[in-house]
KEKOLMAR-753903 format. One line per 5 residues: their letters; for each residue x, y, z of C-alpha. Coordinates in nm, 4 decimals. Each point is the difference from the previous one (the first is absolute). Example, Ala and Ser with C-alpha at 12.3 -4.5 7.8 and 13.67 -1.06 7.14 Angstrom:
% residues 2
AS = 1.2300/-0.4500/0.7800; 0.1370/0.3440/-0.0660
% end
This chain:
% residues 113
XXXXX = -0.8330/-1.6312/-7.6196; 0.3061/-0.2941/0.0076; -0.0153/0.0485/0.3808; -0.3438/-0.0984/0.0173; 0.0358/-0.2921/-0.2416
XXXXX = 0.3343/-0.1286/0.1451; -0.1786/-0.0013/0.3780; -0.3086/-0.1833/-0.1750; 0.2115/-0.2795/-0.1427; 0.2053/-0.0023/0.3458
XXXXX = -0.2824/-0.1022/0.1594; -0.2044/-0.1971/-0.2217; 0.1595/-0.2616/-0.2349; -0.1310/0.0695/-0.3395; -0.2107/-0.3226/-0.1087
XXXXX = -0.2020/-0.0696/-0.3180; -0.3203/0.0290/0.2025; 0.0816/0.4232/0.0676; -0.0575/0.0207/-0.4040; -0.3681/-0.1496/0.0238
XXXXX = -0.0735/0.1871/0.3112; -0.2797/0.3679/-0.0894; 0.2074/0.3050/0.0068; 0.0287/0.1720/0.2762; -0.2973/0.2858/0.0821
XXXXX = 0.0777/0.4030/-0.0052; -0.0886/-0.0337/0.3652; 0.2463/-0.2163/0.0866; 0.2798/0.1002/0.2268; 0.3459/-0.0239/-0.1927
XXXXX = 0.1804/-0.2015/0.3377; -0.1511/-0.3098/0.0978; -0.0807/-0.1040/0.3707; 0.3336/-0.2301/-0.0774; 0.1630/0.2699/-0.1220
XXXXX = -0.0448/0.2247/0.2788; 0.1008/-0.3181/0.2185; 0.3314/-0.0765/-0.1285; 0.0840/0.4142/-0.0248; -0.1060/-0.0005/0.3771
XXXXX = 0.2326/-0.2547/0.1076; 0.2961/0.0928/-0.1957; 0.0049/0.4116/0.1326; -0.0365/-0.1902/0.3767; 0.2836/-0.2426/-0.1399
XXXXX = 0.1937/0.2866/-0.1343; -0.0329/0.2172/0.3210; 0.0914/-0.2824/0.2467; 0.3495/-0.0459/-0.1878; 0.1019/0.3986/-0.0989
XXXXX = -0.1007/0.0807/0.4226; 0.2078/-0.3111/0.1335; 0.2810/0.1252/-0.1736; -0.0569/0.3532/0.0779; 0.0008/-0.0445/0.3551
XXXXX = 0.1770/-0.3100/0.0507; 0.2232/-0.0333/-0.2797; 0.3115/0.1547/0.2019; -0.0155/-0.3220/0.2100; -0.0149/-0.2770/-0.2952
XXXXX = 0.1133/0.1738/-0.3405; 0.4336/-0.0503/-0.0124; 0.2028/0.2554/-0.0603; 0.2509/-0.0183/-0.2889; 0.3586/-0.0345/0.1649
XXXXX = 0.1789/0.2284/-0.2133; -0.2236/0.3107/0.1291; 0.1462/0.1282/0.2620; -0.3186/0.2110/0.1831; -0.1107/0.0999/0.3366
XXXXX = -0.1757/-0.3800/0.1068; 0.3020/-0.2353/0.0882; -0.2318/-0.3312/0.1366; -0.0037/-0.0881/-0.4124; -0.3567/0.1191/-0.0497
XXXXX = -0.1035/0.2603/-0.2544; -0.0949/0.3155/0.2111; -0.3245/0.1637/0.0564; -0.0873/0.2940/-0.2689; -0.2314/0.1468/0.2424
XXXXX = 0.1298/0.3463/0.0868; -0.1280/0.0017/0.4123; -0.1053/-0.3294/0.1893; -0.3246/-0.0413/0.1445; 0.0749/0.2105/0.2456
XXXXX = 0.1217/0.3231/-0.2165; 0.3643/-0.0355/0.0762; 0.2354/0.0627/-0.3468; 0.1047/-0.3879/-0.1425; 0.0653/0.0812/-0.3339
XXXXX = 0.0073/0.3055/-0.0040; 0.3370/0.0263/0.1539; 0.2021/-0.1936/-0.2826; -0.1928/0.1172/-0.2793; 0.2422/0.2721/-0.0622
XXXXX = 0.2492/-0.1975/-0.0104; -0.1207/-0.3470/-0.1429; -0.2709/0.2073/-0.2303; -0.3400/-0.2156/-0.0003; -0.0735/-0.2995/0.1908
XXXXX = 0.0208/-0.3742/-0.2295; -0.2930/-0.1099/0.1966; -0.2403/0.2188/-0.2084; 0.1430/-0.0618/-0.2746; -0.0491/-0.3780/0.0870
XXXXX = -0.3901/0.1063/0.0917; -0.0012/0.1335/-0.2996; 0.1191/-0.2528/-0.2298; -0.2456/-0.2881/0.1611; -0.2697/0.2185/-0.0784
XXX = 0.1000/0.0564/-0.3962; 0.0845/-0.3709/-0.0274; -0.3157/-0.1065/0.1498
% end
């Protein structure tokens, strides 16, 4: 129930004149037509940055220079386990570097956001 009250307020800016409007009917759907709106564009948002950085993060996201893994050109490296193609990337090192950090990375943009 806070969800639904927290994404009302986010996208209407409580005003005197909500207090003298009717209340709402039974019929009534719970998200607005704004609603709806604004959670459209933010899962398209969303998507857009979590697949850039799944499939191009290797090229942009720097690698921290103390770890000493398998991609030398200073970028973090791919945690896909087979390219495109189904040839073995990852899954080469992951014995011996454990998991990739770009999932983790993935992962962490996606909690934060």
């Amino acid at each position: 129930m806070d969800s639904l009250a927290s994404l009302a307020l986010a996208t209407e800016p409580p005003t005197d004149a909500l207090l003298d409007r009717a209340p709402q009917s039974r019929d009534d759907y719970i998200i607005s037509r704004k609603m709806t709106k604004h959670i459209w564009i933010m899962s398209v948002y969303m998507s857009i940055i979590v697949f850039g950085i799944v499939f191009a993060g290797e090229s942009f996201i720097p690698e921290d220079p103390l770890y000493t893994g398998p991609q030398l050109n200073g970028y973090v490296y791919p945690g896909r386990k087979f390219t495109f193609g189904g040839e073995p990337l990852w899954e080469v090192y992951e014995h011996d570097y454990g998991t990739s950090r770009h999932f983790t990375i993935v992962f962490t943009v996606f909690v934060y956001m």
